[in-house]
VMD Tcl script that builds the backbone (N, CA, C; Angstrom):
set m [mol new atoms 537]
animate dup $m
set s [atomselect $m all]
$s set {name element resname resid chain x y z} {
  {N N UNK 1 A 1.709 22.348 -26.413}
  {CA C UNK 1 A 1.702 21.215 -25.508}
  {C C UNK 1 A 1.700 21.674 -24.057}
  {N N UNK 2 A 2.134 22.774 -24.332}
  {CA C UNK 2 A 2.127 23.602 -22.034}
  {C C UNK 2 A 0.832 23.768 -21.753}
  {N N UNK 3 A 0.161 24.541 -22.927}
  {CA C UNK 3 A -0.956 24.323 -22.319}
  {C C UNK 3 A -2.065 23.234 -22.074}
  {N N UNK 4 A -1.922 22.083 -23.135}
  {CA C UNK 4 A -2.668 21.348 -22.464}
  {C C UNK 4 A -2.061 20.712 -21.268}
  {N N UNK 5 A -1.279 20.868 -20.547}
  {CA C UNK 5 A -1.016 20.570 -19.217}
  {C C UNK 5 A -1.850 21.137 -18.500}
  {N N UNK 6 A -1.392 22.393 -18.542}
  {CA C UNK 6 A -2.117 23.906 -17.726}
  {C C UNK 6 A -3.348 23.901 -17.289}
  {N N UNK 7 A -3.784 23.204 -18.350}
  {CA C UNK 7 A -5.738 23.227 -18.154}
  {C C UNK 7 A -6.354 22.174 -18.114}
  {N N UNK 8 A -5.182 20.753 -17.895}
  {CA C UNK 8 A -5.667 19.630 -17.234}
  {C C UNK 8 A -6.289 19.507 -16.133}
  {N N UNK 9 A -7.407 19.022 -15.663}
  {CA C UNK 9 A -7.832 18.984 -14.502}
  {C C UNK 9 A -6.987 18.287 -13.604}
  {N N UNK 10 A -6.502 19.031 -12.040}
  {CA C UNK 10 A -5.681 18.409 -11.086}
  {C C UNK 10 A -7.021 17.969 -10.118}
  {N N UNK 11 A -6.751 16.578 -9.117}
  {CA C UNK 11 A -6.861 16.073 -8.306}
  {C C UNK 11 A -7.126 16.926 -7.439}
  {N N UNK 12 A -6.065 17.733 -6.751}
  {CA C UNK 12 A -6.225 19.020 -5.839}
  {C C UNK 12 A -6.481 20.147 -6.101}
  {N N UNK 13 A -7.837 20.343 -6.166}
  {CA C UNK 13 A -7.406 21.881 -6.682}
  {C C UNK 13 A -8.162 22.818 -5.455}
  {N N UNK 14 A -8.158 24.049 -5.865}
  {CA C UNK 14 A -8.052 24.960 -4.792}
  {C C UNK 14 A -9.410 24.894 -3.415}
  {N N UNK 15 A -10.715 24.307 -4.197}
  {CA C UNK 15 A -11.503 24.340 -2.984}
  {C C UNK 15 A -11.134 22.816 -2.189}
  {N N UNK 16 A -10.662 21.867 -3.106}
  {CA C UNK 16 A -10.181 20.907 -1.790}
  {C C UNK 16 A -9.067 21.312 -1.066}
  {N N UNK 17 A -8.472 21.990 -1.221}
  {CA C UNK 17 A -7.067 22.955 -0.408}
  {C C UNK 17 A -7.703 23.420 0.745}
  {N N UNK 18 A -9.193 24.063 0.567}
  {CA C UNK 18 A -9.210 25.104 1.305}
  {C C UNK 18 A -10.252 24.243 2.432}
  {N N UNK 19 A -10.941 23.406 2.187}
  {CA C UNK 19 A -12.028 22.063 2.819}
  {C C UNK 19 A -10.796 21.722 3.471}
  {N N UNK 20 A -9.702 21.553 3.155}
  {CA C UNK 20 A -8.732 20.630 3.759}
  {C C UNK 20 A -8.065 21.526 4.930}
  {N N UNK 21 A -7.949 22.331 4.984}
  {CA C UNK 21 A -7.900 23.842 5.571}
  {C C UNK 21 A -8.259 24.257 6.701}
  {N N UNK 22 A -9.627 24.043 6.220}
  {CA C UNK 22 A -10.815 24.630 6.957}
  {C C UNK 22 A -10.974 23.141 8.147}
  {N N UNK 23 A -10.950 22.041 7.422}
  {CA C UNK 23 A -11.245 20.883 8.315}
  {C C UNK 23 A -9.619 20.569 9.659}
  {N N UNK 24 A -8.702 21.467 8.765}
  {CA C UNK 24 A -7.318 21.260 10.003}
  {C C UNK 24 A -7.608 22.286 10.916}
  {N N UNK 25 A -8.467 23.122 10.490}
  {CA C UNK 25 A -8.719 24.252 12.231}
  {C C UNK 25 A -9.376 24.294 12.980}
  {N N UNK 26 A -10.686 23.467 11.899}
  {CA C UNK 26 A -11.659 23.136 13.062}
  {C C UNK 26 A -11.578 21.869 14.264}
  {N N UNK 27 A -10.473 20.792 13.887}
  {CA C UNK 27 A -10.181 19.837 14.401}
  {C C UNK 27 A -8.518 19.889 14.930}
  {N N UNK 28 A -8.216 21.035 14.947}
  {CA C UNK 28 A -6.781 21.262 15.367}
  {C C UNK 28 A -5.698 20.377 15.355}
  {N N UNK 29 A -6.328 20.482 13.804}
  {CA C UNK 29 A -4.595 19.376 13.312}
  {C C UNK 29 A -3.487 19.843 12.497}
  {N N UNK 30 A -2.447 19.885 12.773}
  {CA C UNK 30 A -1.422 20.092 12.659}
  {C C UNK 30 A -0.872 20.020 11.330}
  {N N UNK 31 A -1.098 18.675 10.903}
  {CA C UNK 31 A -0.771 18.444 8.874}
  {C C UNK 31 A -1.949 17.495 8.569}
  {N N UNK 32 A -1.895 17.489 7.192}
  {CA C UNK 32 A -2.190 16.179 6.475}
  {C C UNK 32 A -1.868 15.579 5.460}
  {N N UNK 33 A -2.231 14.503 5.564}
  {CA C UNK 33 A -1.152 14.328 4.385}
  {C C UNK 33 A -1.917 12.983 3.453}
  {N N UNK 34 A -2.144 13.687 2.149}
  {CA C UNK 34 A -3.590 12.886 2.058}
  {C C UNK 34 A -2.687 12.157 -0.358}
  {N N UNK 35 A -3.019 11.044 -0.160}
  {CA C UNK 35 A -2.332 10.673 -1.308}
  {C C UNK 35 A -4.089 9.765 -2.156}
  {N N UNK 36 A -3.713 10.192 -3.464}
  {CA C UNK 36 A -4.951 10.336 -4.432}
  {C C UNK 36 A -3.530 9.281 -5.561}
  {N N UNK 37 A -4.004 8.226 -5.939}
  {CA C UNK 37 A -2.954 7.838 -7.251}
  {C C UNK 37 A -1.521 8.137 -6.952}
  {N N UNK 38 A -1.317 8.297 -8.564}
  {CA C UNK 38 A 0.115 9.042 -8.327}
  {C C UNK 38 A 0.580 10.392 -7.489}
  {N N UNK 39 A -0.924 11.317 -7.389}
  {CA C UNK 39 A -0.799 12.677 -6.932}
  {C C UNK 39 A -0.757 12.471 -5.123}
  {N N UNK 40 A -0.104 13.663 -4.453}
  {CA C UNK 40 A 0.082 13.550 -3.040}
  {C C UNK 40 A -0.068 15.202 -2.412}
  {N N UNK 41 A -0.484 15.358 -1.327}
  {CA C UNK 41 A -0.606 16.785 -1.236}
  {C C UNK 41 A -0.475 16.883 0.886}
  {N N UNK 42 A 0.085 17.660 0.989}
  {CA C UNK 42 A 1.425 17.515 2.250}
  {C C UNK 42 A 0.519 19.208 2.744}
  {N N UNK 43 A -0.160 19.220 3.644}
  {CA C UNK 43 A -0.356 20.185 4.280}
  {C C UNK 43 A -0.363 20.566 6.004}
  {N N UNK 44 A 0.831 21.770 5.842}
  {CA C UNK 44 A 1.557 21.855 7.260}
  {C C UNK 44 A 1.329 23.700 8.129}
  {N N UNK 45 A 0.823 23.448 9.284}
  {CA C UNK 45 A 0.441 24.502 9.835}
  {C C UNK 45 A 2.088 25.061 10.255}
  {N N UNK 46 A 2.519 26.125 10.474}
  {CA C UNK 46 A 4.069 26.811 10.567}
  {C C UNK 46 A 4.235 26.324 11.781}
  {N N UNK 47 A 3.525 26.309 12.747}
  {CA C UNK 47 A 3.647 26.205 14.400}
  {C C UNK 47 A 3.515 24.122 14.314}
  {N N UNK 48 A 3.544 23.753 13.486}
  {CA C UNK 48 A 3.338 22.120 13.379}
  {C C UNK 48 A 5.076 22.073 12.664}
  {N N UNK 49 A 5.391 22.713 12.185}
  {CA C UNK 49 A 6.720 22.667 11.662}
  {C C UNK 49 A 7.839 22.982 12.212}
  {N N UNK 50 A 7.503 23.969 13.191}
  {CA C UNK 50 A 8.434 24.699 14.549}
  {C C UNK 50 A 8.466 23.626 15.260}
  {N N UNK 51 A 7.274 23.244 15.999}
  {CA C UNK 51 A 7.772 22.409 17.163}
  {C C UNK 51 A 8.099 20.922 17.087}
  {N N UNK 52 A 8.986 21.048 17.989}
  {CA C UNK 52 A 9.336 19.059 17.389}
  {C C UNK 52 A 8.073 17.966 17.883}
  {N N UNK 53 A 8.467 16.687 17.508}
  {CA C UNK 53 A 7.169 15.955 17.367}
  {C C UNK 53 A 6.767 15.484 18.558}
  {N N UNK 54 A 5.622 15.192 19.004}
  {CA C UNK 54 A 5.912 14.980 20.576}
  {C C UNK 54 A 6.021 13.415 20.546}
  {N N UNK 55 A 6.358 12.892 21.900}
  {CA C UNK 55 A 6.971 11.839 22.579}
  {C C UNK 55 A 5.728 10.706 22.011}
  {N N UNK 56 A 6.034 9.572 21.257}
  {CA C UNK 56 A 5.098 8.716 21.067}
  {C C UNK 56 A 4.194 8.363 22.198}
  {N N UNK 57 A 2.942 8.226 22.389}
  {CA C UNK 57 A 2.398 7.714 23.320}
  {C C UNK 57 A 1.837 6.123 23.402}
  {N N UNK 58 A 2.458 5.374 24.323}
  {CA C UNK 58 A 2.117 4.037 24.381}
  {C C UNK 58 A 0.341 3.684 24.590}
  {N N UNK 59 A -0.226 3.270 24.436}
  {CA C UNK 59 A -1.844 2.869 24.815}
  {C C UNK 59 A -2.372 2.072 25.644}
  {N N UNK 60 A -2.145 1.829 26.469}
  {CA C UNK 60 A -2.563 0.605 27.650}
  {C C UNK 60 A -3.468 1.004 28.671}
  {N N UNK 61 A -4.679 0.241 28.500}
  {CA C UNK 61 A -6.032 0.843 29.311}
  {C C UNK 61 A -5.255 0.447 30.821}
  {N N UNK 62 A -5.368 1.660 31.747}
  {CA C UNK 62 A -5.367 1.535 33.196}
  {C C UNK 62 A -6.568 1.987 33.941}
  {N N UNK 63 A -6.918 0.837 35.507}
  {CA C UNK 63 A -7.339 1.253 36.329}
  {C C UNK 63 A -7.770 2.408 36.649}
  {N N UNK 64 A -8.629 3.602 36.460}
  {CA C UNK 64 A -8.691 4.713 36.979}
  {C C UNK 64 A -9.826 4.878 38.097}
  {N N UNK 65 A -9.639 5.701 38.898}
  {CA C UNK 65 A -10.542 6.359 39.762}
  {C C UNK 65 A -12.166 6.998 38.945}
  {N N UNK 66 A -13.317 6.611 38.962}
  {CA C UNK 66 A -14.251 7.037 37.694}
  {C C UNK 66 A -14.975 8.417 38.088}
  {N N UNK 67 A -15.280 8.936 37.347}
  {CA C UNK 67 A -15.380 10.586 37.090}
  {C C UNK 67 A -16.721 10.367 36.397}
  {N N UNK 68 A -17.464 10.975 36.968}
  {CA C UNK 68 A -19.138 10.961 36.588}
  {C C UNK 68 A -19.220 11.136 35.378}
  {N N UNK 69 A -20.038 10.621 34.570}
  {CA C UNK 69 A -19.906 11.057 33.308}
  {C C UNK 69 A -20.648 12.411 33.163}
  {N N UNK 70 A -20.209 12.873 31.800}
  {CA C UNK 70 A -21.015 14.039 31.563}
  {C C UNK 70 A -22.310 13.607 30.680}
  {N N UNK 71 A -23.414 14.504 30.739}
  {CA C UNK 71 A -24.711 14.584 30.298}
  {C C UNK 71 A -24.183 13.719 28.890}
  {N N UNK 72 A -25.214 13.321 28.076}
  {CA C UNK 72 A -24.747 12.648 26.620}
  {C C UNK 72 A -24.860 14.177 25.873}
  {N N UNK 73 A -25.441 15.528 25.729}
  {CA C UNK 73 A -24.999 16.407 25.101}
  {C C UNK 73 A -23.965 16.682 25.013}
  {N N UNK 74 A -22.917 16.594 26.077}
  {CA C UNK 74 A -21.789 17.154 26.357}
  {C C UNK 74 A -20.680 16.622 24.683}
  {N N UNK 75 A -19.917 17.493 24.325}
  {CA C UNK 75 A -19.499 17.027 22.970}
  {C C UNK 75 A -18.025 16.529 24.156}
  {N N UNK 76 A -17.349 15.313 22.812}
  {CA C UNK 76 A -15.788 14.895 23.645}
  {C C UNK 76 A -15.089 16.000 23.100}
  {N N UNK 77 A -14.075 15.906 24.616}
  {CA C UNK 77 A -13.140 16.836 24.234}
  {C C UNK 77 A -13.553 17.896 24.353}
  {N N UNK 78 A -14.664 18.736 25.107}
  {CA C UNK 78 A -14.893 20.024 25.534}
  {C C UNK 78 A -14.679 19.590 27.099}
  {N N UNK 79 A -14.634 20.874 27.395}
  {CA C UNK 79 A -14.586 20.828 28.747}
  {C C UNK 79 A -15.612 20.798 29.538}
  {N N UNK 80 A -15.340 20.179 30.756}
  {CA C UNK 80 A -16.670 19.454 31.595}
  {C C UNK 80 A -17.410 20.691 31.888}
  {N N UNK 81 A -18.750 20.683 32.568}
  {CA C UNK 81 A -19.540 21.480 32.805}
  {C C UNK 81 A -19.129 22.465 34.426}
  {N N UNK 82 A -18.977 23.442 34.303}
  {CA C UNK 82 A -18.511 23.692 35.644}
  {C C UNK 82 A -18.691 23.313 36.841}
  {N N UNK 83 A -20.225 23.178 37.112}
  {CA C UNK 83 A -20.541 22.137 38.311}
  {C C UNK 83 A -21.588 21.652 38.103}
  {N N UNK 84 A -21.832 20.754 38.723}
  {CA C UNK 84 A -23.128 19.568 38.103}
  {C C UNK 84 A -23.447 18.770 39.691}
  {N N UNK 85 A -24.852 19.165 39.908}
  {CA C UNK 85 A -25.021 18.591 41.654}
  {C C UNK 85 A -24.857 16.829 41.174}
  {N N UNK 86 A -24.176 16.391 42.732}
  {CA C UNK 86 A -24.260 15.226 43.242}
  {C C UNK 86 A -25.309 14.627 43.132}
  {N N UNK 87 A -26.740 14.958 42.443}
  {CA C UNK 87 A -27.689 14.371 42.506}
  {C C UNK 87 A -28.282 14.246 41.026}
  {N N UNK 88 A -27.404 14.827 40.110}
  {CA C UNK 88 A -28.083 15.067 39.225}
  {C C UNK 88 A -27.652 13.534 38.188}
  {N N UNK 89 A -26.701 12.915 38.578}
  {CA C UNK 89 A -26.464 11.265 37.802}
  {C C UNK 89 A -28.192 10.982 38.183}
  {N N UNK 90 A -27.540 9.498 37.069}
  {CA C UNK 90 A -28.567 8.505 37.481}
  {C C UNK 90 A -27.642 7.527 38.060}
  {N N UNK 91 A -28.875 6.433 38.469}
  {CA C UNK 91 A -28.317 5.324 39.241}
  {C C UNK 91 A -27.209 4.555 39.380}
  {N N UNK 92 A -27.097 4.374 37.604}
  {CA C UNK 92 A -25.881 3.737 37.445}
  {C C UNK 92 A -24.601 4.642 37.545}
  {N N UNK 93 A -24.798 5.833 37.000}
  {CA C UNK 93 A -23.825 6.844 37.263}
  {C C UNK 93 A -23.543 7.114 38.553}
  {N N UNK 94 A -24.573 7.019 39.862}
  {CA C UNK 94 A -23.840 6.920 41.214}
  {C C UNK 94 A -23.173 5.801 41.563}
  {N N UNK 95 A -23.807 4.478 40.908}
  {CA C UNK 95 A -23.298 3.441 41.055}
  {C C UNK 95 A -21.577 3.333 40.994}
  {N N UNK 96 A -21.354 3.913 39.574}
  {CA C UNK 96 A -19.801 4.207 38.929}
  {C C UNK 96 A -19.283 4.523 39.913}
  {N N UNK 97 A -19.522 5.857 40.932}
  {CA C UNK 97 A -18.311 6.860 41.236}
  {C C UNK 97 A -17.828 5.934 42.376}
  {N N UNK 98 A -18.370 4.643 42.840}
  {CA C UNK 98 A -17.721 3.946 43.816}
  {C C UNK 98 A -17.351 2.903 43.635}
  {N N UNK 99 A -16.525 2.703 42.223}
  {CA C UNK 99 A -15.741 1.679 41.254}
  {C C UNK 99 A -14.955 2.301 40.676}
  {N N UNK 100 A -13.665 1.620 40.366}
  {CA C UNK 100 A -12.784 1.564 39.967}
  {C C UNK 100 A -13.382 0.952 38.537}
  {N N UNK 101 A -12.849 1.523 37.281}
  {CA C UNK 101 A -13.384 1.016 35.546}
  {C C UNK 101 A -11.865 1.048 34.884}
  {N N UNK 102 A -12.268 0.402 34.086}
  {CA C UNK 102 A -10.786 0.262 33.056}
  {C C UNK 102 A -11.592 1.353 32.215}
  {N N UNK 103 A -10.664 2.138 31.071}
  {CA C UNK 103 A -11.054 2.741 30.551}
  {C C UNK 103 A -10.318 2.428 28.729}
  {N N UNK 104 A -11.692 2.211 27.974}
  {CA C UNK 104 A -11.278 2.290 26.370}
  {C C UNK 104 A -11.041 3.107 25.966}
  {N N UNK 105 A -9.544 3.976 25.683}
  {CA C UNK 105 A -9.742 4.686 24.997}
  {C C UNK 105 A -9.515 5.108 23.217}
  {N N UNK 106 A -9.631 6.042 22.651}
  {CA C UNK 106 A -9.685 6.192 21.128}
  {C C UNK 106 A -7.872 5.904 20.762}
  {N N UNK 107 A -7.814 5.320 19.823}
  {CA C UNK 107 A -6.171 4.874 19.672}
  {C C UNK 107 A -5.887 6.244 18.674}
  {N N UNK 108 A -7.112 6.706 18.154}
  {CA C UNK 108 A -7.209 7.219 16.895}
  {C C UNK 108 A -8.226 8.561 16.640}
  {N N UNK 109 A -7.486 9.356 15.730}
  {CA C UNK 109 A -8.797 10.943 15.297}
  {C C UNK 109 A -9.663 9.806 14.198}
  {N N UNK 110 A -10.534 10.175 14.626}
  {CA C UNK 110 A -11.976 10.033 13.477}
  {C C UNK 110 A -13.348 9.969 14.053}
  {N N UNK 111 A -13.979 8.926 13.443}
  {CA C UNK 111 A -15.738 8.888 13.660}
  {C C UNK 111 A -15.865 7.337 14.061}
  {N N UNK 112 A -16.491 7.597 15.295}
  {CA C UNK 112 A -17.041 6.759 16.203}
  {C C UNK 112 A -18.232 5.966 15.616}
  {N N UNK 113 A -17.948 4.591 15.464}
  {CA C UNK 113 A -19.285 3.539 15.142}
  {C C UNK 113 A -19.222 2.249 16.061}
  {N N UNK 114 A -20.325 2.339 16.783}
  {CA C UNK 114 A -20.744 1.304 17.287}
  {C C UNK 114 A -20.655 0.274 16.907}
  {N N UNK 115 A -21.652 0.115 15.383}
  {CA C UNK 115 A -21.936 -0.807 14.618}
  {C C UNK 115 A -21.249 -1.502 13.947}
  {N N UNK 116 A -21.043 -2.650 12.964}
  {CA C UNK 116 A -20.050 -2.626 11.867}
  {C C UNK 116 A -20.591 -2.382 10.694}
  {N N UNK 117 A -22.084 -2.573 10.636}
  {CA C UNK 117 A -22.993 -1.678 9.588}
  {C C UNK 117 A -24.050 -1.632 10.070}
  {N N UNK 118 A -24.998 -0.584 9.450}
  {CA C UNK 118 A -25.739 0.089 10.239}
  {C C UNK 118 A -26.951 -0.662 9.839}
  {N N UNK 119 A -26.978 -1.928 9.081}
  {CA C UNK 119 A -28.517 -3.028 9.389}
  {C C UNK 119 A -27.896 -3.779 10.511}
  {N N UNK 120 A -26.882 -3.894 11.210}
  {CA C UNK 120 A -26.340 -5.315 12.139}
  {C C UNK 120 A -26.268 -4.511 13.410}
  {N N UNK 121 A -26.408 -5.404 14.241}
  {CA C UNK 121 A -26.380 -4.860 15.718}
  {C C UNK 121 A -24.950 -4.412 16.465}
  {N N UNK 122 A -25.204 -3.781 17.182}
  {CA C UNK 122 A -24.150 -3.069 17.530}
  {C C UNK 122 A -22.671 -3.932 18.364}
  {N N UNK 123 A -21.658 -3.636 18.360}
  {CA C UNK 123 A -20.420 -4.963 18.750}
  {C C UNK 123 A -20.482 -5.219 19.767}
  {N N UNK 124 A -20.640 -3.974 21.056}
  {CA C UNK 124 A -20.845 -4.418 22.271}
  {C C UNK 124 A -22.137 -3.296 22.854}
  {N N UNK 125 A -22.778 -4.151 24.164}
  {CA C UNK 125 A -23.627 -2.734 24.151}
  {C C UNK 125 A -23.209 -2.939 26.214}
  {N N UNK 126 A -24.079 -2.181 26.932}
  {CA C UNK 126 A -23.575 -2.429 28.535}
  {C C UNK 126 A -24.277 -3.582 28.631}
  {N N UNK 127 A -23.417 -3.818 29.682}
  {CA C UNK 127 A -23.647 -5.113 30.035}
  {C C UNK 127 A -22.655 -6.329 29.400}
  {N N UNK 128 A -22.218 -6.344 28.447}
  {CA C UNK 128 A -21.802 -7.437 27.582}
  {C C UNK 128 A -20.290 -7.628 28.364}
  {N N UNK 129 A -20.197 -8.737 28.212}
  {CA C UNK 129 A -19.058 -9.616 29.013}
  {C C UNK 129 A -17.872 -9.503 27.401}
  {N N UNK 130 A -16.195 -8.815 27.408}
  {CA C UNK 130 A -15.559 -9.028 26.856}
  {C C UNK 130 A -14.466 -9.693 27.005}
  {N N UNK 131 A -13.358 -9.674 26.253}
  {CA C UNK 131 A -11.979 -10.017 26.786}
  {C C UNK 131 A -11.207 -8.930 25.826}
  {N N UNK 132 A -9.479 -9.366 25.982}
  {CA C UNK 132 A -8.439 -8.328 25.131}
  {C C UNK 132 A -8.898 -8.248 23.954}
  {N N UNK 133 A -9.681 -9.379 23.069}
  {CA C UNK 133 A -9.502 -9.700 21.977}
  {C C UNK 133 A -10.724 -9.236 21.434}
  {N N UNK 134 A -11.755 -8.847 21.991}
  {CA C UNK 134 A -13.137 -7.977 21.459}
  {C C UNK 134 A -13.115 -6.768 20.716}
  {N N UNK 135 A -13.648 -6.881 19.450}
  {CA C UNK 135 A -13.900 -5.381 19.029}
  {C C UNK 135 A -14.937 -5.084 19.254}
  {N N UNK 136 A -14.659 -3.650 19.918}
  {CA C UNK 136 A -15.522 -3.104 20.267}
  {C C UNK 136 A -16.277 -1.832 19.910}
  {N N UNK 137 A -15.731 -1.579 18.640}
  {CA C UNK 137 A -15.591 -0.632 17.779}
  {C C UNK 137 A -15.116 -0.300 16.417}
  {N N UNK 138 A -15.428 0.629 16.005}
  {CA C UNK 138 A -14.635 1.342 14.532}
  {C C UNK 138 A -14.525 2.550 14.433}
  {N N UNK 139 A -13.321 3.145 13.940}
  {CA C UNK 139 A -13.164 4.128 13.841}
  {C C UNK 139 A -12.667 4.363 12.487}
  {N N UNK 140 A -13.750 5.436 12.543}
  {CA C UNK 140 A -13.452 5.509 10.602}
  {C C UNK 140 A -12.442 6.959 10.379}
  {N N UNK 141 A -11.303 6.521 9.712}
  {CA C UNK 141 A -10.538 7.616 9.556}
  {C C UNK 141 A -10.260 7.605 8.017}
  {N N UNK 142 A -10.443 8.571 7.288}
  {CA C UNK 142 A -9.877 8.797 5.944}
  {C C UNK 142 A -10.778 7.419 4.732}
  {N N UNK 143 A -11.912 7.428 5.064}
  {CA C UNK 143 A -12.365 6.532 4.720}
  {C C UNK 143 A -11.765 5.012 4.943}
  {N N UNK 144 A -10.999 4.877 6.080}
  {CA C UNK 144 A -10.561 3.491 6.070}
  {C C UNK 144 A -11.769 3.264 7.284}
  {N N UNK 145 A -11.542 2.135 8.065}
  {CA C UNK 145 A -12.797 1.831 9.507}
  {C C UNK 145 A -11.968 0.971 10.039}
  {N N UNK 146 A -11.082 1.366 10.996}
  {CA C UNK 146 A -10.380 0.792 11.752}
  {C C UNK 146 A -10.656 0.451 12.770}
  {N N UNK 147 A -10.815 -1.395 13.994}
  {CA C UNK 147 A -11.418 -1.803 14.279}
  {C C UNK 147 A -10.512 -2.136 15.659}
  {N N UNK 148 A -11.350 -1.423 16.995}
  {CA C UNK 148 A -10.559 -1.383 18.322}
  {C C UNK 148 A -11.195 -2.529 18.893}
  {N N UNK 149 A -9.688 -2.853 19.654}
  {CA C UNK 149 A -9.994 -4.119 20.369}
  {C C UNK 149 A -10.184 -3.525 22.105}
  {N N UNK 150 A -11.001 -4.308 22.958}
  {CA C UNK 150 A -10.933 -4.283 24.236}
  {C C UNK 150 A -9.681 -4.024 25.125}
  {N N UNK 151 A -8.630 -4.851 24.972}
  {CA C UNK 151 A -7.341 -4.840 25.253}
  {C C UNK 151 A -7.942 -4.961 27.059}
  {N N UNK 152 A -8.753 -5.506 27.896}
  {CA C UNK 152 A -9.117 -5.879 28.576}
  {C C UNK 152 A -10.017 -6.600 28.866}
  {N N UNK 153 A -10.231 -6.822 30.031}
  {CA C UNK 153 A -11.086 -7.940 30.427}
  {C C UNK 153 A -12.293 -7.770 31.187}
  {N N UNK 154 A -13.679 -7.921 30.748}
  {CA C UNK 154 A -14.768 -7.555 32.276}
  {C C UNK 154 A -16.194 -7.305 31.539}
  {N N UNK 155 A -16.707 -6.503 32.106}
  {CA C UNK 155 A -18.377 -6.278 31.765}
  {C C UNK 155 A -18.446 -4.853 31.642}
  {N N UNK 156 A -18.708 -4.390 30.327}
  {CA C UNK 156 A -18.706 -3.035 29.659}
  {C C UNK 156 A -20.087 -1.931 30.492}
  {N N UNK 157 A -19.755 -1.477 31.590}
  {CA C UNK 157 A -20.464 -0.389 32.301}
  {C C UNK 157 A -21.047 0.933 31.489}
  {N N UNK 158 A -20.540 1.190 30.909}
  {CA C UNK 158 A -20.764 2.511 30.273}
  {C C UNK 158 A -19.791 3.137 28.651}
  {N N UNK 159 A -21.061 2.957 28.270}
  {CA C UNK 159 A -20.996 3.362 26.629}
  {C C UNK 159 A -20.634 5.166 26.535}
  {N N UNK 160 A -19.216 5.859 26.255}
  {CA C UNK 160 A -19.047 7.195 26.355}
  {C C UNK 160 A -19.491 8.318 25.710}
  {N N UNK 161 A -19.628 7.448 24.200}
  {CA C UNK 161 A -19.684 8.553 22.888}
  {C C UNK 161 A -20.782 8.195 22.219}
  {N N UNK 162 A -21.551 8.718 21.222}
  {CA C UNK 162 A -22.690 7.962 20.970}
  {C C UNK 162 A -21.671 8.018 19.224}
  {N N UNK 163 A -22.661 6.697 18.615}
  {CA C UNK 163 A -21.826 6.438 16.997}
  {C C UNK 163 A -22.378 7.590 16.279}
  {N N UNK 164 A -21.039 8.007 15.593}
  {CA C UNK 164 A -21.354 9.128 14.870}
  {C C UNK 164 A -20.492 10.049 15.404}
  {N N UNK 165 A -20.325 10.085 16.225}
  {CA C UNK 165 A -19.416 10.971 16.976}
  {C C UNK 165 A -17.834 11.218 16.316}
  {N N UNK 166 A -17.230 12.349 15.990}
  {CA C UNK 166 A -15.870 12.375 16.073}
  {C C UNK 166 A -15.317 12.458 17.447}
  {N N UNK 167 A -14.145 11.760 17.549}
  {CA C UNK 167 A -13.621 11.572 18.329}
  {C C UNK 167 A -11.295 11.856 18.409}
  {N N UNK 168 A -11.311 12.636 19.181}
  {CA C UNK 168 A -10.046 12.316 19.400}
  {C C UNK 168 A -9.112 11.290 20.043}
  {N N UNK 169 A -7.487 11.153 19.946}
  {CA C UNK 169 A -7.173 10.505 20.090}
  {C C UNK 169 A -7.412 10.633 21.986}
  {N N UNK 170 A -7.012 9.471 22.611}
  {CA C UNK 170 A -7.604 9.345 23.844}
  {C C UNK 170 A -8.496 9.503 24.234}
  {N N UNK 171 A -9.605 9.934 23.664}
  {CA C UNK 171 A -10.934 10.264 23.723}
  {C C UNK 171 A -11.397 8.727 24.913}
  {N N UNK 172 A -12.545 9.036 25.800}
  {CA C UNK 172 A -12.581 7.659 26.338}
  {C C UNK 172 A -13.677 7.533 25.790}
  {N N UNK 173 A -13.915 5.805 25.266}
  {CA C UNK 173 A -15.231 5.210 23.996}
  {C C UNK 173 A -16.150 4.643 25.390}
  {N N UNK 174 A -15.142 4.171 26.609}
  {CA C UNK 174 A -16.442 2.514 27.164}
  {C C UNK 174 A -15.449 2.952 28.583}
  {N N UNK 175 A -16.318 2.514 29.422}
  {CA C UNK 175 A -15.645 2.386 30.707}
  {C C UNK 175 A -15.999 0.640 31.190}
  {N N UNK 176 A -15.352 -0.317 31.706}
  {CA C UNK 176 A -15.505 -1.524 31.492}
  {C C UNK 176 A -14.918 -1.758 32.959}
  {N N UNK 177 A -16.051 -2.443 33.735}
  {CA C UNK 177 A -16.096 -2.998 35.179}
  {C C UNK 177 A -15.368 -4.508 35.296}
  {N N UNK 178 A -13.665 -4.284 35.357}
  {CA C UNK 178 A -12.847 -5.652 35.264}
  {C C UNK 178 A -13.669 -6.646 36.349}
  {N N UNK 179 A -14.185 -6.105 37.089}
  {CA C UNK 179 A -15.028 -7.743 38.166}
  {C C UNK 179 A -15.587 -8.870 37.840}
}
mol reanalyze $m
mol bondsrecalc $m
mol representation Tube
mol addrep $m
C-alpha cells in the first residue's frame, strides 16, 4: 500500500517547482504561494524570510509633475534611457511636460489588458472622458483578471503600457488630464 502512494502522481512535481523558480527570479519575487484542490505549495526565497514585511502601501492616484514618457520599446520597470533630446517627444508628449496628470497606477504584479476580450473594444482609449468608478483595465494575475478602477476624474492623456504587458505593482498604466 506505500507504494502505491509513492508512485501516485502529485500535483507538484519537480519541473513545476522549478518553472515556479525560475518565474520567482526572473520577476523578483520573493514567495508564492500557489493552492491546486486539497494540495498547496509555499515557496520562499531565504532573504524573503530574513527580512520583515514591508510597510503596507496605501494606493491613491496623486497630482504629479509629468515626466516624458519613454519610447513604447522601453520595457516597465527598467530604467529610463540615459538621455533622450528635448526634441525627440512628439507633440503630445511636449504637450504633457507642461501639465500636471493624475497618474493610474498598477494596484497589482501581472499582465496588462486593455481589453476585456480580445473581439470587444478596448475600456478606455486617449481621449475618453472617465470618473472614480471606470474600469479601465485588467490585470490578469494567477489566472484570475482583476479589474482597475480610475479612482479619478478627467480625460485619459496617455496610455503607458501596451496590453500584454507584465506589469509591476505601481507600475504607471494611464496618465489622466483632471481638467
Amino acid at each position: 500500500m506505500a507504494d502505491d502512494k509513492r508512485d501516485a502522481p502529485r500535483p507538484f512535481d519537480v519541473k513545476t517547482v522549478e518553472y515556479l523558480l525560475k518565474l520567482m527570479t526572473e520577476h523578483d519575487l520573493g514567495e508564492v504561494d500557489l493552492t491546486e484542490g486539497e494540495q498547496r505549495i509555499r515557496l520562499r526565497k531565504r532573504a524573503a524570510m530574513v527580512a520583515p514585511p514591508a510597510a503596507p502601501v496605501a494606493y491613491a492616484p496623486a497630482p504629479v509633475a509629468h515626466v516624458a514618457p519613454y519610447p513604447v520599446a522601453h520595457a516597465p520597470g527598467a530604467p529610463a534611457p540615459a538621455s533622450a533630446p528635448a526634441s525627440a517627444g512628439s507633440a503630445p508628449a511636449a504637450a504633457a511636460a507642461s501639465k500636471n496628470y493624475l497618474e493610474i497606477k498598477s494596484p497589482m504584479v501581472g499582465t496588462f489588458y486593455i481589453k476585456p476580450d480580445p473581439k470587444k473594444p478596448d475600456f478606455v482609449t486617449v481621449g475618453a472622458k472617465i470618473n472614480a468608478k471606470t474600469v479601465v483595465c485588467t490585470i490578469e494575475a494567477m489566472k484570475t483578471y482583476n479589474p482597475v478602477t480610475a479612482d479619478c476624474a478627467g480625460t485619459i492623456a496617455e496610455i503607458c503600457v501596451q496590453s500584454g504587458d507584465f506589469v509591476e505593482f505601481g507600475t504607471v498604466l494611464f496618465r489622466v488630464d483632471p481638467s
